[in-house]
ChimeraX commands (.cxc) that place a marker at each C-alpha (Angstrom):
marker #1 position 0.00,0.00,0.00 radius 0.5
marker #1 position 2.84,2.20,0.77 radius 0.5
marker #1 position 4.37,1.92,-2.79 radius 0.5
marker #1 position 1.17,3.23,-3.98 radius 0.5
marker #1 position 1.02,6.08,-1.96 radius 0.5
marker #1 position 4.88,6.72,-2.58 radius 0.5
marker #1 position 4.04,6.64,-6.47 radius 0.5
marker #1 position 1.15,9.17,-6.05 radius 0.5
marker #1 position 3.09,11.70,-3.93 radius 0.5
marker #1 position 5.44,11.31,-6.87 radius 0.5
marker #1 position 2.86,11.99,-9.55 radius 0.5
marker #1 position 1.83,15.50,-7.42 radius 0.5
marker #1 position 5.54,16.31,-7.05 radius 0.5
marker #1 position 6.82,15.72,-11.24 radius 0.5
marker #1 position 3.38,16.47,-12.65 radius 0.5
marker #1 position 4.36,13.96,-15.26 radius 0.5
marker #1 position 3.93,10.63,-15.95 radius 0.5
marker #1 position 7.12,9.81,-17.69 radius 0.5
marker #1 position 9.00,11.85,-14.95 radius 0.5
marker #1 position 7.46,9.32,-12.38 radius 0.5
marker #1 position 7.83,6.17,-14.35 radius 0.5
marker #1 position 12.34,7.49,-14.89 radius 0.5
marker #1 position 12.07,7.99,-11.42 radius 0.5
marker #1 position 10.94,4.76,-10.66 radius 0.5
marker #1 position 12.41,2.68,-13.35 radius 0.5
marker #1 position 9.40,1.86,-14.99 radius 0.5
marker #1 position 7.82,2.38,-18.71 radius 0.5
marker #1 position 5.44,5.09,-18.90 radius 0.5
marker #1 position 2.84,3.01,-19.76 radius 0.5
marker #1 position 3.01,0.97,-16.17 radius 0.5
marker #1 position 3.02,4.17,-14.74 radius 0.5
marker #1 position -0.48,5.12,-16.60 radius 0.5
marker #1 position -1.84,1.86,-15.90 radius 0.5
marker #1 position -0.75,1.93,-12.44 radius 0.5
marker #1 position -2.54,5.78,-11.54 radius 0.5
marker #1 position -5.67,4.09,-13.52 radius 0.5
marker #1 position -5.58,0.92,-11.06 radius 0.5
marker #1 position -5.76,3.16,-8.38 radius 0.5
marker #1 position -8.79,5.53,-9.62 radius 0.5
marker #1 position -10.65,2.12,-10.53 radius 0.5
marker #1 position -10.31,0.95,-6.70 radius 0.5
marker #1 position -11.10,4.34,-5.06 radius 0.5
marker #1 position -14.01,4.77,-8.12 radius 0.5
marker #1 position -13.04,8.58,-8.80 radius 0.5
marker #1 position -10.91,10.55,-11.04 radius 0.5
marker #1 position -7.84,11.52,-9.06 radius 0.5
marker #1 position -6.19,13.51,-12.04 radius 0.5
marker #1 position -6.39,15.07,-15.09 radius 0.5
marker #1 position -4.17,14.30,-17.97 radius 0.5
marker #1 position -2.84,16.51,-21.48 radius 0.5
marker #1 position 0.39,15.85,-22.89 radius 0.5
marker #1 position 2.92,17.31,-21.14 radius 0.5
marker #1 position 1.36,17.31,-17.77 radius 0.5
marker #1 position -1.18,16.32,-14.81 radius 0.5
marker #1 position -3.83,18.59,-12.48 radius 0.5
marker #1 position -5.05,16.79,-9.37 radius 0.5
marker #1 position -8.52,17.17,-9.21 radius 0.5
marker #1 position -10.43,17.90,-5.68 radius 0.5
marker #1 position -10.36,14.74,-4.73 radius 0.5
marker #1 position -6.85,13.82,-5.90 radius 0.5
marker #1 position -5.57,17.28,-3.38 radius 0.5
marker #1 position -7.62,14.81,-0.22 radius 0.5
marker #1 position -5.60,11.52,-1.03 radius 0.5
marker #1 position -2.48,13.66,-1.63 radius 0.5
marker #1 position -2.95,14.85,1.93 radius 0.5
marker #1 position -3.91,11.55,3.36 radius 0.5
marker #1 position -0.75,10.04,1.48 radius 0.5
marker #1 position 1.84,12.28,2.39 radius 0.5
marker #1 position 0.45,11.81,6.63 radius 0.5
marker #1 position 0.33,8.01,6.54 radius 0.5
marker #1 position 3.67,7.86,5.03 radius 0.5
marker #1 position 4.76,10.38,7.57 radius 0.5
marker #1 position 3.38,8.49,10.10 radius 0.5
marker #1 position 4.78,4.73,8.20 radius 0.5
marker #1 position 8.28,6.50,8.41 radius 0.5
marker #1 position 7.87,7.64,12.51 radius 0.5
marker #1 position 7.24,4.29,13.13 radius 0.5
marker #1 position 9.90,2.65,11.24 radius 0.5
marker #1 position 12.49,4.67,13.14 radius 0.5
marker #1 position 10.87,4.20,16.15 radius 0.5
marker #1 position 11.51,0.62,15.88 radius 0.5
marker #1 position 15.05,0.86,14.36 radius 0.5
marker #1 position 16.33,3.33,17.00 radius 0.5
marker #1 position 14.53,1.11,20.15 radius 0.5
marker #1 position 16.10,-1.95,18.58 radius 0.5
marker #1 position 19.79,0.20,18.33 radius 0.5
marker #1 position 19.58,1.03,21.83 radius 0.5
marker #1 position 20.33,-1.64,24.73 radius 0.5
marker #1 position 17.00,-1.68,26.23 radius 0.5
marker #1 position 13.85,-3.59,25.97 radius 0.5
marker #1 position 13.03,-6.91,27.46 radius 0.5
marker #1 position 16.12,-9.77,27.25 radius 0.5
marker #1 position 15.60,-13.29,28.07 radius 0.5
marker #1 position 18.21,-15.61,28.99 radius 0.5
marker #1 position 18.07,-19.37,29.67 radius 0.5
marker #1 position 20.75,-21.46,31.69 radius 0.5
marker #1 position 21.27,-24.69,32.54 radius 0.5
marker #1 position 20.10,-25.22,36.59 radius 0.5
marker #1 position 23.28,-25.40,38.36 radius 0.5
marker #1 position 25.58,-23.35,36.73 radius 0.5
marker #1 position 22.84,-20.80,35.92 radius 0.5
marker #1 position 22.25,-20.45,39.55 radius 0.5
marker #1 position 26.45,-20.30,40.51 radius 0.5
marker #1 position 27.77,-18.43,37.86 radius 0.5
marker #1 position 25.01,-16.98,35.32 radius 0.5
marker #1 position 23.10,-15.11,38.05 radius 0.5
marker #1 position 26.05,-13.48,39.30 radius 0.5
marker #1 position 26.99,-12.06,35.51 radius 0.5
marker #1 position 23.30,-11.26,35.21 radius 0.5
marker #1 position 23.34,-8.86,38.20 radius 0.5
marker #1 position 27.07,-7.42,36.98 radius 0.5
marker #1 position 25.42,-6.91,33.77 radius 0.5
marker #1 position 22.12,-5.34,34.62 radius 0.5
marker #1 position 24.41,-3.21,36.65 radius 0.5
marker #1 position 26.02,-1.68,33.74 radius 0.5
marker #1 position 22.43,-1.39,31.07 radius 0.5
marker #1 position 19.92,-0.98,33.57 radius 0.5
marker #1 position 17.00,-0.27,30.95 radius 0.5
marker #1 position 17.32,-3.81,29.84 radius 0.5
marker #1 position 14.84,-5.76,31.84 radius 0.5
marker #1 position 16.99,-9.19,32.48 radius 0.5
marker #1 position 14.97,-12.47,33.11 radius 0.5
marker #1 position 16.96,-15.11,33.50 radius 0.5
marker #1 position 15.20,-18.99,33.34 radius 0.5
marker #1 position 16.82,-21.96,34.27 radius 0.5
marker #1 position 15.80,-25.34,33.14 radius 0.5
marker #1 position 17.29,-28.78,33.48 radius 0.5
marker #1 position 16.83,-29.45,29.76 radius 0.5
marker #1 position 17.25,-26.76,27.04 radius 0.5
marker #1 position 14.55,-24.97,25.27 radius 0.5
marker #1 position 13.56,-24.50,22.04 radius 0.5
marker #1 position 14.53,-20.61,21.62 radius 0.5
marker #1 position 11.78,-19.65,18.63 radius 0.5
marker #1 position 8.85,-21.40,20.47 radius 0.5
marker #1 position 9.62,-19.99,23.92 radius 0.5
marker #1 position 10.64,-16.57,22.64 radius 0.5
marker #1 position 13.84,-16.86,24.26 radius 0.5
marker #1 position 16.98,-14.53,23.09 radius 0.5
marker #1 position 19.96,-16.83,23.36 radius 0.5
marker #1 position 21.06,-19.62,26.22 radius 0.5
marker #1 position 24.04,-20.54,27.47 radius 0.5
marker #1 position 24.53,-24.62,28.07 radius 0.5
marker #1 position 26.67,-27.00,28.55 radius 0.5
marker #1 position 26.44,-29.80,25.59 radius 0.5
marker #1 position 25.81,-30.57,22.34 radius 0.5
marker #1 position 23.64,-28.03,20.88 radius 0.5
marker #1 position 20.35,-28.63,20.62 radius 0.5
marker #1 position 19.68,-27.54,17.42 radius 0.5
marker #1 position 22.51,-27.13,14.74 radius 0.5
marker #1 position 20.80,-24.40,13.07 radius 0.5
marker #1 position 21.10,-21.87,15.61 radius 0.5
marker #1 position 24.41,-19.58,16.21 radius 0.5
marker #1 position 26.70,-20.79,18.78 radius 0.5
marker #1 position 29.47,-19.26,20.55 radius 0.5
marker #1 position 31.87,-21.85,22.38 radius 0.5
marker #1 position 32.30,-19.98,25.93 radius 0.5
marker #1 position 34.24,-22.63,27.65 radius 0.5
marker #1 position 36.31,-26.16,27.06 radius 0.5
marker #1 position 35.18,-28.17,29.57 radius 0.5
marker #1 position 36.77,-31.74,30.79 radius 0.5
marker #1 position 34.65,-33.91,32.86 radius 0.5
marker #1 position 36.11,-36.38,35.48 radius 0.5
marker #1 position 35.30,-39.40,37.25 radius 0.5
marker #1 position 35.41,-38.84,41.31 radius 0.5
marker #1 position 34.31,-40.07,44.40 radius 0.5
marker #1 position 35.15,-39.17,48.10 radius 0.5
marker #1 position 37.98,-40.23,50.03 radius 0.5
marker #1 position 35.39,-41.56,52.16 radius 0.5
marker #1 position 33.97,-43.92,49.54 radius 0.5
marker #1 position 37.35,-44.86,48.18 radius 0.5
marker #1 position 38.63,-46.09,51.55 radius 0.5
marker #1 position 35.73,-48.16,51.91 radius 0.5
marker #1 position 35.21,-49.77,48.20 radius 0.5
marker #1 position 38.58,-49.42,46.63 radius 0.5
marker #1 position 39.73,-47.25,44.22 radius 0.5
marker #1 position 39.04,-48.44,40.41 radius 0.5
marker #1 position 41.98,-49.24,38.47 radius 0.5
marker #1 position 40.10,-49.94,34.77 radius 0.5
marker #1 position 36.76,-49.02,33.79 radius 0.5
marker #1 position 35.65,-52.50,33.81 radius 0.5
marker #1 position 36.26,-51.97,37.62 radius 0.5
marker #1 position 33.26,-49.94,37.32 radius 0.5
marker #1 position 31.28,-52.42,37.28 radius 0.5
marker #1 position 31.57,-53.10,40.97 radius 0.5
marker #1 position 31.18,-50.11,42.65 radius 0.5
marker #1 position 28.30,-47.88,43.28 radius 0.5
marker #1 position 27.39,-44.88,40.36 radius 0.5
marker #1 position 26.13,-41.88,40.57 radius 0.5
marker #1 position 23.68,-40.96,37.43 radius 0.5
marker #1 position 22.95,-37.43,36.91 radius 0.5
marker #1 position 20.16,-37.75,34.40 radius 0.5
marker #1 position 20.71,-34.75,31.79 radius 0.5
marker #1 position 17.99,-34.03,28.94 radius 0.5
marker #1 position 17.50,-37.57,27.01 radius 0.5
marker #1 position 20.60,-39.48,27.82 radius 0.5
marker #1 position 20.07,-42.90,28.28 radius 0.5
marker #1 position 19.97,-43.92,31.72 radius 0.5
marker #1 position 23.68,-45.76,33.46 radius 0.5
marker #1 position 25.64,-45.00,29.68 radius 0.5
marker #1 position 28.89,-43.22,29.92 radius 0.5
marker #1 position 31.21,-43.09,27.15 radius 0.5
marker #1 position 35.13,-42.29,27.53 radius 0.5
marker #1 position 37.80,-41.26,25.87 radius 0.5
marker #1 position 41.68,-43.11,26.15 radius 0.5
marker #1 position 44.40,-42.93,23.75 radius 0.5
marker #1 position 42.38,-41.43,20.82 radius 0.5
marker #1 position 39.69,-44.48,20.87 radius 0.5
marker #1 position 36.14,-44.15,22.60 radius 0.5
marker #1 position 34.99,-46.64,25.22 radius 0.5
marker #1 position 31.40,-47.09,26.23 radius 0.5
marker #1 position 30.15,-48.87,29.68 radius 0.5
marker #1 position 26.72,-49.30,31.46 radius 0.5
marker #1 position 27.54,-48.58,35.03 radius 0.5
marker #1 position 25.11,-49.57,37.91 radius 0.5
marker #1 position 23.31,-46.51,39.51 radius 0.5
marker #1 position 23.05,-46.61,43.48 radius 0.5
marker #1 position 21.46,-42.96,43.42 radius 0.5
marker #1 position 20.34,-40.44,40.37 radius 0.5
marker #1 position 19.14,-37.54,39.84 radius 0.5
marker #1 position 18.07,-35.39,37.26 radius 0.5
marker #1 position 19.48,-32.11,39.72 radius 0.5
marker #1 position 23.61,-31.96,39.13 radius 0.5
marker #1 position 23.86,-30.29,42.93 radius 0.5
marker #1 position 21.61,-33.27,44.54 radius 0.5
marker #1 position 24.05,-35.44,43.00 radius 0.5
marker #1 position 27.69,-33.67,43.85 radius 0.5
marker #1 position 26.03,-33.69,47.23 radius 0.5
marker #1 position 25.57,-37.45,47.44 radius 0.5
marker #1 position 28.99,-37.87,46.22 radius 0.5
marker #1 position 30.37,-35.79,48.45 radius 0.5
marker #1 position 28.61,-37.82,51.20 radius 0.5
marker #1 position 30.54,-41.06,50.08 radius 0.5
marker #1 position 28.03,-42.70,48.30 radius 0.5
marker #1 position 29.51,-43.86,45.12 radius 0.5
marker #1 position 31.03,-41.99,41.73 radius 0.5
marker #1 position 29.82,-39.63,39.76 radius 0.5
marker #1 position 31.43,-37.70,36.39 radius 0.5
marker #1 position 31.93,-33.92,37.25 radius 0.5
marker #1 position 33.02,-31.17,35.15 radius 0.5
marker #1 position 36.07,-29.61,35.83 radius 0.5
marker #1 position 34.87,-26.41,36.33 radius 0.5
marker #1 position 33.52,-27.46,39.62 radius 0.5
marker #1 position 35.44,-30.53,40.37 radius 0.5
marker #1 position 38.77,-28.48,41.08 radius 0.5
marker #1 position 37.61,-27.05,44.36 radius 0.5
marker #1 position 36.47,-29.49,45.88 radius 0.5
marker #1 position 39.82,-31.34,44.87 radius 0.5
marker #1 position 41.93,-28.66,46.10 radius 0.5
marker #1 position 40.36,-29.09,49.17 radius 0.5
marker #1 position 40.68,-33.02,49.43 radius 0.5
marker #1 position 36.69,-33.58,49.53 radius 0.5
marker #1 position 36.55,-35.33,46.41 radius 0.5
marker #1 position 39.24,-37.14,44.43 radius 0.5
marker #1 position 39.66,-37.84,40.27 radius 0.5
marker #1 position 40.12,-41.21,39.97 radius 0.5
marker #1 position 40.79,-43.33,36.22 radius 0.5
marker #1 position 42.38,-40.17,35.23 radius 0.5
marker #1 position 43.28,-41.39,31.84 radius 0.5
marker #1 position 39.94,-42.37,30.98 radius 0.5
marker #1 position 38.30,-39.04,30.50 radius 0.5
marker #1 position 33.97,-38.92,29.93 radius 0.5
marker #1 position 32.84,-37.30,26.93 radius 0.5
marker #1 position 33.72,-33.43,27.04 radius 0.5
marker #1 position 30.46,-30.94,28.14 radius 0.5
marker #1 position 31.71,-27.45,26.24 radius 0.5
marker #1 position 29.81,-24.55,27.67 radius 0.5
marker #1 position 28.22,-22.86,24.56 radius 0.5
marker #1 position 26.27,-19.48,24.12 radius 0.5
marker #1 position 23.48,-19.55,21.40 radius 0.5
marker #1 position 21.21,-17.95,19.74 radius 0.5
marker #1 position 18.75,-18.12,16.59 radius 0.5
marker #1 position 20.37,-15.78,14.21 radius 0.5
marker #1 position 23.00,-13.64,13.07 radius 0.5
marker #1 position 20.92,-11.33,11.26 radius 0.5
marker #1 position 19.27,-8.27,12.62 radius 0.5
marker #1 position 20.32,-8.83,16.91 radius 0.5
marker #1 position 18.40,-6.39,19.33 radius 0.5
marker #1 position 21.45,-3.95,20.69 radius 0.5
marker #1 position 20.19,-5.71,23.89 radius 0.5
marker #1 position 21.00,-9.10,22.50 radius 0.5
marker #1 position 24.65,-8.17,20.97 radius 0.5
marker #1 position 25.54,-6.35,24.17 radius 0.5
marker #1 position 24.74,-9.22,26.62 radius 0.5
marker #1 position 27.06,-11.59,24.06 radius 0.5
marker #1 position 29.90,-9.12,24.45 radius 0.5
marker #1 position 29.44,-8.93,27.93 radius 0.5
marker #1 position 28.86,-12.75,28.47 radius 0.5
marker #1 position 31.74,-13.56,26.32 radius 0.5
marker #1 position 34.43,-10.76,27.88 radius 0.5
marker #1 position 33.93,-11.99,31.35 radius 0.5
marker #1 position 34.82,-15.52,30.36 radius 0.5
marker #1 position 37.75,-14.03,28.12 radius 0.5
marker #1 position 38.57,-12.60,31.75 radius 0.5
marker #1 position 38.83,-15.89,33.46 radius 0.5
marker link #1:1,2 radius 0.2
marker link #1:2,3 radius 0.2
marker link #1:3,4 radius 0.2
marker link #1:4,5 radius 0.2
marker link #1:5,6 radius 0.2
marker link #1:6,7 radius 0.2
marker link #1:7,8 radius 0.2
marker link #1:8,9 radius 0.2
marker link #1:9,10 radius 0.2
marker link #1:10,11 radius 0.2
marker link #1:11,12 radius 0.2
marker link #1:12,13 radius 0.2
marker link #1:13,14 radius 0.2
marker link #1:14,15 radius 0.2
marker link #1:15,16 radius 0.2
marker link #1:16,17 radius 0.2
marker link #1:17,18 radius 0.2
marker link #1:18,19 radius 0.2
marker link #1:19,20 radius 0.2
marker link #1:20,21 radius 0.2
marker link #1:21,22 radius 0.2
marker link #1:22,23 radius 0.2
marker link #1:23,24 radius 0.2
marker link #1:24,25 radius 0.2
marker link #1:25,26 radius 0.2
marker link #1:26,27 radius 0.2
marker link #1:27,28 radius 0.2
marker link #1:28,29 radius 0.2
marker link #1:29,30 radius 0.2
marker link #1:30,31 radius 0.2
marker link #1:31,32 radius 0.2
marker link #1:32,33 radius 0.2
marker link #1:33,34 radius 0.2
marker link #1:34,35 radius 0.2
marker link #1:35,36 radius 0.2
marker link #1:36,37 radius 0.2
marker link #1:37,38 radius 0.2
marker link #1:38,39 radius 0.2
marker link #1:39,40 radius 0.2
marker link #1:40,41 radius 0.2
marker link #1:41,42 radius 0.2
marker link #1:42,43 radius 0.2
marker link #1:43,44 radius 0.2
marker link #1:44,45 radius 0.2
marker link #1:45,46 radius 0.2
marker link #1:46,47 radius 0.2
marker link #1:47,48 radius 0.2
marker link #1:48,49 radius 0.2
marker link #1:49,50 radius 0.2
marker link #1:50,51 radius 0.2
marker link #1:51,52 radius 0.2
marker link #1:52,53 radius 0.2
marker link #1:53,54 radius 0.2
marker link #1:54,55 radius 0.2
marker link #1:55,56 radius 0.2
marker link #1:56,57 radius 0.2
marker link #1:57,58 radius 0.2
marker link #1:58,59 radius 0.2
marker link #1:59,60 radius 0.2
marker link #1:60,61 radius 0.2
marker link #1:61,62 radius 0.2
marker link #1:62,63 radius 0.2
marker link #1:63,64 radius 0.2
marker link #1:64,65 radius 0.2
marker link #1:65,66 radius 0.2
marker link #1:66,67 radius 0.2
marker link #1:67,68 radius 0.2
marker link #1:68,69 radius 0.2
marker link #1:69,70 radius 0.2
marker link #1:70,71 radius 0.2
marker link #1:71,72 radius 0.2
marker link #1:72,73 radius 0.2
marker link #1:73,74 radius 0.2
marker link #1:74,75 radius 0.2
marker link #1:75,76 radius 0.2
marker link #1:76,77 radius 0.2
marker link #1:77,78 radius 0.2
marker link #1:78,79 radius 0.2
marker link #1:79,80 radius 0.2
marker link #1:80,81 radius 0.2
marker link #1:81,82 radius 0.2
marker link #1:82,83 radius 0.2
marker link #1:83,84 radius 0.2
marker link #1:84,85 radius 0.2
marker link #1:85,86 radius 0.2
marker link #1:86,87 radius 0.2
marker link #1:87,88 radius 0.2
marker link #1:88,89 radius 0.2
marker link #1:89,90 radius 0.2
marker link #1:90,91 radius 0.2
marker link #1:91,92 radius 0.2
marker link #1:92,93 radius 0.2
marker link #1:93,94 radius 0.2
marker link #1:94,95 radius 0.2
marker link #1:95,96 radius 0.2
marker link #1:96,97 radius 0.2
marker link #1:97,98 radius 0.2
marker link #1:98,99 radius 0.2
marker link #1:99,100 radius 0.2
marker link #1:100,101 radius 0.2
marker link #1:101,102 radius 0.2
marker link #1:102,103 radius 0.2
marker link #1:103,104 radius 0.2
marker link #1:104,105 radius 0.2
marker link #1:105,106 radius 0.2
marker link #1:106,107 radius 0.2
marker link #1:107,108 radius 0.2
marker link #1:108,109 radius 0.2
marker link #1:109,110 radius 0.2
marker link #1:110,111 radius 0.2
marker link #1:111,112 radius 0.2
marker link #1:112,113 radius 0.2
marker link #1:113,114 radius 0.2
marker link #1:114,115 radius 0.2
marker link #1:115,116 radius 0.2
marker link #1:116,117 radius 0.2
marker link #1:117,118 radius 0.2
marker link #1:118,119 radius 0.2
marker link #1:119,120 radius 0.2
marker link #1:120,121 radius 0.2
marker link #1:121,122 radius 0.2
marker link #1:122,123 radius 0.2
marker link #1:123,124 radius 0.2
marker link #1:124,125 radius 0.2
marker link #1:125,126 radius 0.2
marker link #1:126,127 radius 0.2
marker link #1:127,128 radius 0.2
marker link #1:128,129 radius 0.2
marker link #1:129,130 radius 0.2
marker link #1:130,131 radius 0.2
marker link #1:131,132 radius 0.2
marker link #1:132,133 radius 0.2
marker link #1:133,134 radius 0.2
marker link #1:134,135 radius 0.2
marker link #1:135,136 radius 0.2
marker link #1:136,137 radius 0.2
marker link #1:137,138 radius 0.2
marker link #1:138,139 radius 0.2
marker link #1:139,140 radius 0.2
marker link #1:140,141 radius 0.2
marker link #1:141,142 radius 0.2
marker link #1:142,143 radius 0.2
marker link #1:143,144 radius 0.2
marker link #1:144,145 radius 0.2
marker link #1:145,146 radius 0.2
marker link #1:146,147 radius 0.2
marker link #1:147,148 radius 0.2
marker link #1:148,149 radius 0.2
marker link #1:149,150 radius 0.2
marker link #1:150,151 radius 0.2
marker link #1:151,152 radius 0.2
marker link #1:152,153 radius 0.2
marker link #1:153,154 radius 0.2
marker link #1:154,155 radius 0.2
marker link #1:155,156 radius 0.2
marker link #1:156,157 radius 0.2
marker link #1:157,158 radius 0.2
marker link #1:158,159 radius 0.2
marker link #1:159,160 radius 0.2
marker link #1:160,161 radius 0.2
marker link #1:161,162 radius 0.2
marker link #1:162,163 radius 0.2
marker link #1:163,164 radius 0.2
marker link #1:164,165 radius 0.2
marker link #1:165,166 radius 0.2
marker link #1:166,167 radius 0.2
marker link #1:167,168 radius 0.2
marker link #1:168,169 radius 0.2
marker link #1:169,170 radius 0.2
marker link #1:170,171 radius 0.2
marker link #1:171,172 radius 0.2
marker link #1:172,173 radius 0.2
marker link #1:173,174 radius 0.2
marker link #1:174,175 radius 0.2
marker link #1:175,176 radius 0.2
marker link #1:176,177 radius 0.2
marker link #1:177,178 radius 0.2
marker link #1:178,179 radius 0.2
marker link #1:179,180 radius 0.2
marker link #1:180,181 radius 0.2
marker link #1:181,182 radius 0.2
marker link #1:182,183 radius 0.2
marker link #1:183,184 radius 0.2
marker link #1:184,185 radius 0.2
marker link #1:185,186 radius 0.2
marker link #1:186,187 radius 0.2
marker link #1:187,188 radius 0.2
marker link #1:188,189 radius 0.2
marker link #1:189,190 radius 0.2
marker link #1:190,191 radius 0.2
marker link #1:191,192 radius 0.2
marker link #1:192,193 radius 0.2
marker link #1:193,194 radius 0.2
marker link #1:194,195 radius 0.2
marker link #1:195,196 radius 0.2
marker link #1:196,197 radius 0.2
marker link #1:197,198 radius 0.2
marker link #1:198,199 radius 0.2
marker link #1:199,200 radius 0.2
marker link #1:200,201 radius 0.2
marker link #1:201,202 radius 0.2
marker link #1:202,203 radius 0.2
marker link #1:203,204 radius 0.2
marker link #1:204,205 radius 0.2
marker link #1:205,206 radius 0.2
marker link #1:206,207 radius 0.2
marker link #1:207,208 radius 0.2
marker link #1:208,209 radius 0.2
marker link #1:209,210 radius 0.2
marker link #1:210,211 radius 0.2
marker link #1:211,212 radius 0.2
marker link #1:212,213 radius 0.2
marker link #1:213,214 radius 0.2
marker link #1:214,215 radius 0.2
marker link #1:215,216 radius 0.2
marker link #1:216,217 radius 0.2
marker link #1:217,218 radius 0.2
marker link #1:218,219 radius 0.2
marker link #1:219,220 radius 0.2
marker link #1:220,221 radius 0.2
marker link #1:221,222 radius 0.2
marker link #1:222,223 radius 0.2
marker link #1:223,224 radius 0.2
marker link #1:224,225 radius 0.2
marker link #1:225,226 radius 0.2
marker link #1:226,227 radius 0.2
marker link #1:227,228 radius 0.2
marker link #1:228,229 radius 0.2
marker link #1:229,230 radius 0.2
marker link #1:230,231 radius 0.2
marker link #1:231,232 radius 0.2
marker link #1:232,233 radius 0.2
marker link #1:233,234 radius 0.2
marker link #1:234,235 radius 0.2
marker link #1:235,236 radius 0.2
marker link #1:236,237 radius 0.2
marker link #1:237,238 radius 0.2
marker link #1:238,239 radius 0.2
marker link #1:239,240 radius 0.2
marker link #1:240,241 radius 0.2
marker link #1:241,242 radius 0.2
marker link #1:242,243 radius 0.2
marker link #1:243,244 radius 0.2
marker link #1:244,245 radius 0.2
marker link #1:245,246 radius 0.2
marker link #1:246,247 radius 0.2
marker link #1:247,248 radius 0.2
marker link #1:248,249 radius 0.2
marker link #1:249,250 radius 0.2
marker link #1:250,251 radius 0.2
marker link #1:251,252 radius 0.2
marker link #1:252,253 radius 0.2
marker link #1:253,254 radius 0.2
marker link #1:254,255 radius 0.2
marker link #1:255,256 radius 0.2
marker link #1:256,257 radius 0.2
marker link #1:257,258 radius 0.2
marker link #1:258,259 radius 0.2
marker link #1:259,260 radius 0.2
marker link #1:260,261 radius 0.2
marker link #1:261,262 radius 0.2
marker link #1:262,263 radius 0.2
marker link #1:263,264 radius 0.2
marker link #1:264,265 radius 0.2
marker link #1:265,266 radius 0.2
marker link #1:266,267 radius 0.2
marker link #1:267,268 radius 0.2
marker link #1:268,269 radius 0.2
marker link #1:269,270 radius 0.2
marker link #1:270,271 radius 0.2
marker link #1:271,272 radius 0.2
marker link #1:272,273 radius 0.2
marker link #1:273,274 radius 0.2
marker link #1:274,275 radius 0.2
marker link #1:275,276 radius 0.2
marker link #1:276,277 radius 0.2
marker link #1:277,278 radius 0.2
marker link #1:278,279 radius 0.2
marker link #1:279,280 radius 0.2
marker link #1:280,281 radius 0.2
marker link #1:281,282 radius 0.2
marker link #1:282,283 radius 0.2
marker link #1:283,284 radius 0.2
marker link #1:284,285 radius 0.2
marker link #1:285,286 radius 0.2
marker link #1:286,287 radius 0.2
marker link #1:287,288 radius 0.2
marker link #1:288,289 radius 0.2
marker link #1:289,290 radius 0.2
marker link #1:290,291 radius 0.2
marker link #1:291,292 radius 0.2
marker link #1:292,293 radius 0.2
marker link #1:293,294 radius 0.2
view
């Protein structure tokens, strides 16, 4: 409808149809067709022709007025939304995996709402990820395999995971020396998205080694589990991320060291390239500078 209404404006301006079909790079006969399509639909006579030139009649003066305010009005609102969308404000959401949404996520969420406080942050965290488009969700940040190899992904973090167990549980069932030793002690399963259920896969010497271990305790929660572990009930794969503290301070230990579980990256993504919110493209370079940091 707008292209319409631009080609009439035109028409008042040049006063000629061959000046309005050069200036739109069309013949003049589309141009006369295209001023007669629009007096068939309105049912008047919006112009009078000779020659060389063209007289708006009474009723081609209204629509000229109405025109030239709706496409004053098409153009406010078009920057409108162009200059909201290059400033960092406007509503951002975020979703995070459960426990290190709640350790490390919040905390950059509260330094960075700090620094753009008209952004309205809200920060979800789910055990299993979300599909972005549906839930009208900016961009997550997960450990994993993506969900979805369409999106755009940003790898935040490398991230080793580690069998472990407590020195309690070790003095009391042994320490495995093979994975096959697995087998006869007591696993911890956290449950993440679909997995299936007791199946860890490992990595030695450039060749991948699968094993169904038996579960004494799961849980869906990562914390629940690190908690049981911690209380010398069996062993459980950790990421190293939060397996080195409690290392350092001789609460857990690594143990098959060589045999490491299948990596857990910690990846930022989002739906597209094309077109980001300044809200969105800030909170990446803020996300991803404060990991550059660490």
């Amino acid at each position: 409808m707008d292209s319409t209404l631009s080609f009439f404006v035109l028409l008042a301006q040049h006063k000629n149809l061959s000046a309005v079909a050069r200036a739109l790079d069309i013949t003049p006969p589309a141009a006369t067709r295209k001023l007669m399509q629009l007096e068939d639909r309105l049912g008047v006579r919006l112009a009078n022709r000779t020659t060389r030139s063209i007289s708006l009649t009474s009723e081609g003066e209204l629509f000229l007025e109405q025109a030239r305010r709706i496409l004053a009005d098409i153009k406010a609102m078009e920057d409108s939304v162009i200059n909201h969308g290059r400033q960092a404000r406007g509503l951002l959401r975020v979703n995070a995996s459960l426990g290190f949404g709640r350790r490390r996520i919040s905390a950059l969420a509260s330094r960075f709402a700090l620094k753009y406080p008209d952004i309205e942050l809200d920060l979800q965290v789910t055990d299993k990820p979300v599909d972005l488009v549906a839930n009208n969700i900016d961009l997550a940040i997960r450990f994993g395999t993506l969900p979805d190899r369409r999106l755009v992904a940003r790898r935040l973090l490398s991230n080793r995971r580690y069998l472990c167990a407590s020195p309690k549980y070790l003095k009391k069932h042994g320490e495995p020396k093979t994975l096959a030793d697995l087998a006869h002690h007591r696993c911890i399963i956290h449950n993440q998205n679909d997995e299936a259920h007791g199946i860890w896969r490992f990595s030695h010497q450039q060749h991948t080694e699968v094993i169904k271990v038996k579960g004494a305790m799961s849980s869906n929660d990562g914390d629940i589990a690190l908690g049981w572990t911690l209380e010398g009930h069996g062993i459980m794969v950790r990421s190293e991320w939060d397996l080195n503290k409690y290392v350092a301070a001789r609460r857990l230990k690594v143990v098959l060291p060589d045999f490491l579980p299948e990596p857990a990256d910690l990846f930022l993504y989002y739906p597209s390239r094309q077109n980001l919110p300044t809200r969105v493209r800030v909170f990446i370079d803020f996300i991803v500078g404060q990991f550059e940091l660490d």
